[in-house]
ZAVEX-288345 format. One record per atom (N, C-alpha, C): x, y, z. Coordinates in pm, whole numbers, padded with zeros to 5 digits, always signed. Atoms other than C-alpha are relative to their C-alpha. Layout:
% residues N
XYZ/...
***
This chain:
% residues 81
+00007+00007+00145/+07960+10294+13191/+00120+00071-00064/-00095-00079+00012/+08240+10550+13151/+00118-00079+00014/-00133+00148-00055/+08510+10270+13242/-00041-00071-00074/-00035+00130+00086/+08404+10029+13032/+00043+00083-00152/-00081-00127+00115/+08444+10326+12715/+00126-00017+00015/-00164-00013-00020/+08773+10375+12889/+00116-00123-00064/-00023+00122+00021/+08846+10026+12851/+00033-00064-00155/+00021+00004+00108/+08741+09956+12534/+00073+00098-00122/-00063-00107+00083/+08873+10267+12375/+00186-00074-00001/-00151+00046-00065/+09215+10143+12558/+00027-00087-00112/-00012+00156+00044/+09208+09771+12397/-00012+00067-00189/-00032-00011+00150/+09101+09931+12054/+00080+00055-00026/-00119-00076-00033/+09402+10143+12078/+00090-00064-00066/-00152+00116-00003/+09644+09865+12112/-00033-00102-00111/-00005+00106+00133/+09498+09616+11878/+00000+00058-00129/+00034-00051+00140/+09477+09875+11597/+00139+00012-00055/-00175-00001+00028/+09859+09882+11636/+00059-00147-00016/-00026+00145+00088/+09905+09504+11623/-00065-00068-00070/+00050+00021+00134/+09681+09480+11380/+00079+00030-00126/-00086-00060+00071/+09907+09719+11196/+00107-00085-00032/-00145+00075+00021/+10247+09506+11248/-00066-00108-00022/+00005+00073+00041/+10078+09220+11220/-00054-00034-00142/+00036+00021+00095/+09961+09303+10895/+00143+00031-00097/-00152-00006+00043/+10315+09388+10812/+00088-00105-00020/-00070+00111+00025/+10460+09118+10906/-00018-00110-00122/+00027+00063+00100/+10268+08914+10622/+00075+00046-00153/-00045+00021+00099/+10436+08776+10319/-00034+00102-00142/+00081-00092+00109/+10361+09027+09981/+00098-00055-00132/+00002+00082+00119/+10468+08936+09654/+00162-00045-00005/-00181+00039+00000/+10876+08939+09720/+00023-00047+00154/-00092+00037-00117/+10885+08809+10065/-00012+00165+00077/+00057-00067-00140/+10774+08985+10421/+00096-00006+00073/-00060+00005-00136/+10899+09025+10760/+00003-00141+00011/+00012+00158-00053/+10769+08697+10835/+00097-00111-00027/-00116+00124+00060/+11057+08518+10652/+00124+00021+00149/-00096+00000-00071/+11245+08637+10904/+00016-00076+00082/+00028+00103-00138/+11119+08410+11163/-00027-00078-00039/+00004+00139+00036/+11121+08108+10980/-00134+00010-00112/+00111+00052+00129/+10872+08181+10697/+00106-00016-00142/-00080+00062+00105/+11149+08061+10435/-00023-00147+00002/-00007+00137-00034/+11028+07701+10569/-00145-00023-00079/+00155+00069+00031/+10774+07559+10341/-00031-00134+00063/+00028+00157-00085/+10537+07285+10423/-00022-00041-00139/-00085+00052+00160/+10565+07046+10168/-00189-00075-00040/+00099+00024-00017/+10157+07000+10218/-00093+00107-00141/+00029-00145+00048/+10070+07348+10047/+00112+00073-00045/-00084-00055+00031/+10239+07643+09942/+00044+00087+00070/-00006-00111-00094/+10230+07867+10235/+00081-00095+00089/-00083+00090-00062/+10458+07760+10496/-00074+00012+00176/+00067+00027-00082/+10333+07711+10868/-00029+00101+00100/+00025-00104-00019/+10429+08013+10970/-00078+00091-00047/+00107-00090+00092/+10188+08241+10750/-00123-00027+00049/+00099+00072-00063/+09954+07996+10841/-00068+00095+00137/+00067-00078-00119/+09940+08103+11197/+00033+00107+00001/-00039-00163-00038/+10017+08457+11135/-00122+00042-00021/+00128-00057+00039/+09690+08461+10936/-00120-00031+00086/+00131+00052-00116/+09483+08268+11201/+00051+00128+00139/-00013-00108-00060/+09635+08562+11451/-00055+00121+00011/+00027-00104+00010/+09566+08813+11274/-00190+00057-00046/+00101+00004+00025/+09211+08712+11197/-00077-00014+00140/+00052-00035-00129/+09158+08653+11536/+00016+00134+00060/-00048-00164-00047/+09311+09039+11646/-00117+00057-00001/+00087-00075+00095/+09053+09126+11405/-00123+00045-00013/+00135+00076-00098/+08743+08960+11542/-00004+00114+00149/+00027-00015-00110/+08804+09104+11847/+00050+00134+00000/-00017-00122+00035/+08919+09461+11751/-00150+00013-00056/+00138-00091+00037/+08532+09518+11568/-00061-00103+00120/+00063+00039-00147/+08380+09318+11913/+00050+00142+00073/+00023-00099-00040/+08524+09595+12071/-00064+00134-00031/+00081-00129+00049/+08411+09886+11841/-00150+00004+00026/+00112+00040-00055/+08113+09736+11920/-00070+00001+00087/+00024-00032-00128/+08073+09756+12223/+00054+00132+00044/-00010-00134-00025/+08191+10113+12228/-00106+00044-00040/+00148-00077+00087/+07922+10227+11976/-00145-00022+00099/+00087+00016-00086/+07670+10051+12216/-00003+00069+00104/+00009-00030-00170/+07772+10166+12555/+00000+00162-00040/+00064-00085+00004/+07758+10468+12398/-00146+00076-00058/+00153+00022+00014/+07427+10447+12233/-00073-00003+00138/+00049-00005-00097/+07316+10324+12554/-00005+00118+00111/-00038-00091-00088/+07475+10607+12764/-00063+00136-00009/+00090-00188+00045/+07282+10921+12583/-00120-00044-00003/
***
């Protein structure tokens, strides 16, 4: 049970940090990081361009699975006492 804590603690660690940049990288009212890597390319569909797009499906996934882990910390330690 102590290893999977380890684990878990580990993983929330790291995603709390690319959670961080990847919340950086997003566009804010003058233009982000993200232009850098081709978010100057609109799609001519919308107003967001395709990049943003999947930065935000990324970072919503990170996100998901950063509180799945807290989750399973809080449990295994619930369970563990």
């Amino acid at each position: 049970m102590e290893t999977l804590q380890l684990v878990l603690k580990i993983a929330i660690l790291v995603l709390s940090l690319l959670l961080v940049v990847l919340v950086l990288l997003h566009r804010g009212k003058g233009g982000g990081l993200s232009s850098l890597f081709g978010g100057g390319v609109q799609s001519s569909l919308s107003g967001s361009s395709v990049v943003e797009k999947n930065l935000d499906r990324v970072t919503i996934f990170v996100g998901l699975i950063w509180t799945v882990c807290i989750i399973g910390v809080t449990l295994s330690i619930k369970l563990s006492s």
